[in-house]
C-alpha positions in Angstrom: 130.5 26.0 5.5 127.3 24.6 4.9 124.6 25.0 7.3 121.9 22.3 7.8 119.1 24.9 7.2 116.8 22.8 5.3 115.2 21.6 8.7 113.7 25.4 8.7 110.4 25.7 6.8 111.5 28.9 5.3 108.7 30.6 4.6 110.1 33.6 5.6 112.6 34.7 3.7 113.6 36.9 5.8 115.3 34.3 8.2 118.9 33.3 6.2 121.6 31.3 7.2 123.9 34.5 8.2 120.4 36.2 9.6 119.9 33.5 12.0 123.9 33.1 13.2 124.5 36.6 13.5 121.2 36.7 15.8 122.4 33.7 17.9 126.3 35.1 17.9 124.8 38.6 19.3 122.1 37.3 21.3 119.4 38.7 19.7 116.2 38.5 21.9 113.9 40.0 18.5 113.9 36.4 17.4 112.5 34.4 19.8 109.7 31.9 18.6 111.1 32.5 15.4 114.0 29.6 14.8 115.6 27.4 17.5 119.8 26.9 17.3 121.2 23.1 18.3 124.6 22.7 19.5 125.9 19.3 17.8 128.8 18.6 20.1 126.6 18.8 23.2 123.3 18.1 21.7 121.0 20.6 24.1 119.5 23.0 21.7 118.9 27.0 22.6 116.6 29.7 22.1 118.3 32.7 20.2 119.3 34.7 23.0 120.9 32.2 25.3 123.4 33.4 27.1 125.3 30.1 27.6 129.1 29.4 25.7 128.9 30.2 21.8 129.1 27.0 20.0 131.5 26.9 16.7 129.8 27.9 13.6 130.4 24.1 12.4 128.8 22.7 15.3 125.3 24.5 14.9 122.5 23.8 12.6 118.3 25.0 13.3 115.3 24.1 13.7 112.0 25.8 12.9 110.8 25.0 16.7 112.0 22.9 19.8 109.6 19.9 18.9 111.4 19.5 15.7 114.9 20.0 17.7 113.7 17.2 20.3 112.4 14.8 17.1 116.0 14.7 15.9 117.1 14.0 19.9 118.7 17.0 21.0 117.5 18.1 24.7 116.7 21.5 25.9 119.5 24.2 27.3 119.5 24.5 30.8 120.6 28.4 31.0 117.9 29.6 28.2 114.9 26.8 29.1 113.3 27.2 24.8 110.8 24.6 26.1 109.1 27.6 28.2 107.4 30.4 26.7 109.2 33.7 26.4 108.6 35.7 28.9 106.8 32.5 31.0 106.2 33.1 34.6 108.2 30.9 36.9 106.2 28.4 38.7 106.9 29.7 42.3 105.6 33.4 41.3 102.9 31.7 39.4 101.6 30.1 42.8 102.1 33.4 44.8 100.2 35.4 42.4 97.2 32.7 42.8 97.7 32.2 46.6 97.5 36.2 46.7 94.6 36.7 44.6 92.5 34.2 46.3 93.5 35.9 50.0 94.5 39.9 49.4 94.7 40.2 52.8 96.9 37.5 53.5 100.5 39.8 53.6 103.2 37.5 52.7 107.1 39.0 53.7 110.6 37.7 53.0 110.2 35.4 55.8 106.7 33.9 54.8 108.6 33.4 51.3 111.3 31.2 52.9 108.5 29.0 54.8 107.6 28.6 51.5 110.8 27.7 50.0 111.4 30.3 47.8 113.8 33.0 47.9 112.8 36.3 48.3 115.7 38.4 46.3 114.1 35.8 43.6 110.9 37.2 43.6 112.1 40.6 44.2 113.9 40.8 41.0 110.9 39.4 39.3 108.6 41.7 40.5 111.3 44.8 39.8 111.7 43.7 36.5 108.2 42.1 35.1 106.1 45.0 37.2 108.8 48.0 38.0 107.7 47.7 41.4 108.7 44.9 44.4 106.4 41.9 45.4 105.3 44.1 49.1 104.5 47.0 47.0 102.5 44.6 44.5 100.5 43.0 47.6 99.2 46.2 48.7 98.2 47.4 45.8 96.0 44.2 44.9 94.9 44.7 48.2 93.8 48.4 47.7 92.0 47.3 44.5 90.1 44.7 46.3 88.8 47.2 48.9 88.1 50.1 46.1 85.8 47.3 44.6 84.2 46.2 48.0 83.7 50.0 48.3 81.9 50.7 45.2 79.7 47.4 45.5 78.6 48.5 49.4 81.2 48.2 51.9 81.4 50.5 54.2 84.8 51.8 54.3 85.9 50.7 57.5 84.8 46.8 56.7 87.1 47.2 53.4 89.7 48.1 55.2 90.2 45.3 57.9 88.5 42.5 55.1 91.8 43.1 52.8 93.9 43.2 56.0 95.0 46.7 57.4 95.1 47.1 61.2 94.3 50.5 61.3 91.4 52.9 59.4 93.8 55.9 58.8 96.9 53.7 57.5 93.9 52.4 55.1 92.7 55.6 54.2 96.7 56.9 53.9 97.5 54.0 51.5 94.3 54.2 49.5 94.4 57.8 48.9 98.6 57.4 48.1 97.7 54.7 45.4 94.4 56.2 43.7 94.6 59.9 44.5 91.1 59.7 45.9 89.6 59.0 49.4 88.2 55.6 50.2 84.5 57.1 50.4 84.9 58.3 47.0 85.0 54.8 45.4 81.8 54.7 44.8 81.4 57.9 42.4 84.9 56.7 40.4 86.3 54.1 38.3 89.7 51.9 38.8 91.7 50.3 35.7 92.8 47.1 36.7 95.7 45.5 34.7 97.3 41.8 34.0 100.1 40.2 32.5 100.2 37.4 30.2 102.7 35.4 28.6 102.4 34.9 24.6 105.0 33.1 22.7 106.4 36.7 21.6 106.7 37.8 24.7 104.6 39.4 27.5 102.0 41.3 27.6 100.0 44.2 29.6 95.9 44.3 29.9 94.4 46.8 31.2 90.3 47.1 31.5 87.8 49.2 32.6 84.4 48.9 33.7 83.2 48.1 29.9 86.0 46.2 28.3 89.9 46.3 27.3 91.3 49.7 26.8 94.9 48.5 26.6 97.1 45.3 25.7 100.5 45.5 24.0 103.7 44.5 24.8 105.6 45.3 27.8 108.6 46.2 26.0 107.3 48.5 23.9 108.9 51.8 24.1 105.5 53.7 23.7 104.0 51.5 26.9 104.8 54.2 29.6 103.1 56.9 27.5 100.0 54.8 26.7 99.6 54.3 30.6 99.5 57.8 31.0 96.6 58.8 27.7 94.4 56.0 29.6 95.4 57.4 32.7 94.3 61.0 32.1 91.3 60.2 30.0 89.2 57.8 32.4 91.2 59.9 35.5 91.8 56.9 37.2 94.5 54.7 38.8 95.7 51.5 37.1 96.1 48.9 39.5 97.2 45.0 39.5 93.7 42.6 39.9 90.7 40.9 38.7 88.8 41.9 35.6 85.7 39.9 34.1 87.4 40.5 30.7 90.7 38.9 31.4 90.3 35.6 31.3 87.8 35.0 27.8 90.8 37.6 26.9 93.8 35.0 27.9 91.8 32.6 26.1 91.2 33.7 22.7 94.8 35.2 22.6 96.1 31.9 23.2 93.7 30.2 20.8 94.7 32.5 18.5 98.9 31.8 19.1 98.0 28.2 18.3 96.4 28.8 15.0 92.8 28.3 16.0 91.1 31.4 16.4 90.7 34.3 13.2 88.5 36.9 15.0 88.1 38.0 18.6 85.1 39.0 20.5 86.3 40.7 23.4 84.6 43.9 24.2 87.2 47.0 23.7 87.4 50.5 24.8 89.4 52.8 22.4 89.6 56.0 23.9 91.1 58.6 21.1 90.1 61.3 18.5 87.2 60.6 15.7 89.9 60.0 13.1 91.2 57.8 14.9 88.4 55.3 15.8 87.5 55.5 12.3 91.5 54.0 11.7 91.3 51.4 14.4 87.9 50.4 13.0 89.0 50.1 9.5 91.9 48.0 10.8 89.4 45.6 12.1 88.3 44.7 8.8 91.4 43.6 7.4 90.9 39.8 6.9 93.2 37.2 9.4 95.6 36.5 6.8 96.1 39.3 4.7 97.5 42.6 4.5 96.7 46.3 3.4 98.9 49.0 2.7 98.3 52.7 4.2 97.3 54.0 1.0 94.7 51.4 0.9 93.3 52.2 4.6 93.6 56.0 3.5 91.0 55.1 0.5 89.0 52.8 2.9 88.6 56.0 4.8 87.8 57.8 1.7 91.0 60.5 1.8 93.5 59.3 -0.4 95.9 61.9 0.9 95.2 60.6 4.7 98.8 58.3 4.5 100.7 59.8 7.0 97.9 60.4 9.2 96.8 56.8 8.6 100.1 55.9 9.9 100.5 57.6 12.8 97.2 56.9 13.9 98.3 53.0 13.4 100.8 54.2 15.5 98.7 55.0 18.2 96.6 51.4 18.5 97.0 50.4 22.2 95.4 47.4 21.5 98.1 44.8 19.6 96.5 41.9 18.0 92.8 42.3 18.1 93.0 45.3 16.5 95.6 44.5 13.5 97.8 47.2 13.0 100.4 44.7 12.0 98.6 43.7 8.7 99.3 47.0 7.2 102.3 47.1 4.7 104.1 49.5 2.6 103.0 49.9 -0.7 106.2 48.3 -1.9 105.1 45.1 0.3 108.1 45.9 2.7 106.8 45.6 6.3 106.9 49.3 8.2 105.9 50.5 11.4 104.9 48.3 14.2 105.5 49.5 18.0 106.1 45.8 19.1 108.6 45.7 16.8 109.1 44.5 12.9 110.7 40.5 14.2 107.5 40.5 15.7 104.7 41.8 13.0 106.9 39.4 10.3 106.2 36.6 13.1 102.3 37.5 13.2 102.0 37.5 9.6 103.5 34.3 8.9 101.3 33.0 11.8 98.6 33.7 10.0 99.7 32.8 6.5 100.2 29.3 7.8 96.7 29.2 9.0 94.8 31.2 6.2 
């Protein structure tokens, strides 16, 4: 059986005919963003990982993205929705987040969510899955970050307490010191992370910044996540909590300027907690051209220890910051691609980004 494959612009090599079925047959999630599947018989087209009824191999043929799928007038899935980023935020959570953010103290329960038309074991399960934690507990930590900021810019305690919308100093004090591990007072003498979550066409992502810049952003599905929580934890000795930062919006933006193809360098100020060696990888990194690709011997001799490879490695390994900091432009020194935490589907997909935009 001949596929109709030529409507891919194969320039990776990597994605074959049987490569791309045997993804859609298993529901491979790795390759979202990089191929979409259309269903001839029904004419929706899919994103790799639908879920919906498996199509006969005869039936099938792909598409390098939905655009192209929609030019030749197939419709997008119902089940899978490929017109919506991976990862996207539903619109009903998107408007919660906002309405929160703009009022902390405004406590929103189950029943507030039905007077608002949505249903709560909805946004429970969204919460559970896209933060580990449900949309009550969410609210009241946005709400203790508010007050830890009020805090440290003045507020008396009390005032932060009833402004983000507790009825009672020692529940506020209880709750505060629960989340943060310090007492209220203290908020002026310590620091609090504050992290976000974006959507990129690879998936979701965590930010996390400080005081001076971004000290984390990677993938939420990345094994090593928990772990890096913990280092930036321990070293700043501080509580990472959902809220405003001044560094995540330029941050949203040039991320997203650079998923279109428009932007080849960031300026976002960073914070890279970690031994010397280590800086000194993570800053060698940085100066790997958008578009190109080193191998670890290479970074070794950059560094000027040739015998540094493994170390190089692991310390490539240890990057919390995907993207800005491009670990996923170092190779093998056969040109086979090794090592990347968000996963290889996804350092093949930044690297052919940025090929097609050189």
């Amino acid at each position: 059986m001949v596929f109709l494959i030529k409507k891919i612009n194969m320039n990776n090599l990597f994605l074959t005919e049987d490569v791309m079925l045997n993804a859609f047959q298993n529901r491979d999630r790795q390759f979202e963003g990089q191929f979409i599947i259309a269903v001839k018989t029904t004419g929706i087209f899919c994103r790799p990982g639908c879920t919906a009824r498996m199509p006969k191999k005869e039936n099938v043929e792909f598409f390098d993205s939905a655009k192209s799928a929609m030019s030749n007038g197939y419709r997008p899935c119902k089940v899978c929705k490929p017109l919506e980023k991976s990862g996207e935020v539903p619109g009903e959570i998107r408007t919660l987040l906002t309405d929160i953010e703009k009022n902390p103290s405004e406590k929103i329960t189950d029943y507030g969510l039905v007077k608002k038309g949505i249903e709560p074991s909805r946004v429970r399960r969204w919460f559970l899955k896209n933060h580990g934690i449900t949309f009550q507990a969410y609210q009241r930590l946005l709400r203790i970050n508010n007050a830890f900021n009020n805090i440290k810019n003045g507020d008396k305690v009390i005032e932060a307490a009833f402004e983000n919308g507790y009825d009672s100093l020692s529940g506020f004090q209880h709750s505060f010191k629960k989340a943060t591990s310090i007492n209220p007072k203290d908020s002026v003498i310590n620091d609090c992370l504050t992290y976000t979550r974006f959507t990129t066409p690879l998936g979701p992502m965590m930010a996390v910044a400080g005081e001076e810049g971004i000290c984390l952003f990677d993938f939420t599905d990345r094994r090593m996540l928990e772990t890096e929580l913990k280092q930036i934890q321990n070293h700043f000795k501080s509580s990472i909590l959902p809220g405003k930062s001044k560094f995540f919006e330029p941050l949203k933006k040039q991320i997203d300027e650079y998923f279109e193809g428009k932007r080849k360098s960031f300026d976002i100020p960073l914070v890279t907690p970690g031994t010397k060696f280590q800086n000194e990888v993570w800053k060698v990194l940085q100066t790997i051209p958008y578009g190109e690709t080193r191998s670890y011997k290479k970074q070794a001799i950059a560094l000027g220890n040739v015998k540094a490879v493994r170390a190089v490695a692991n310390a490539n390994g240890d990057n919390r910051i995907s993207i800005i900091i491009p670990c996923h432009r170092v190779i093998g020194e056969d040109g086979k691609l090794v090592g990347y935490g968000g996963g290889l589907w996804r350092k093949q997909w930044l690297l052919n980004l940025e090929k097609r935009n050189y």
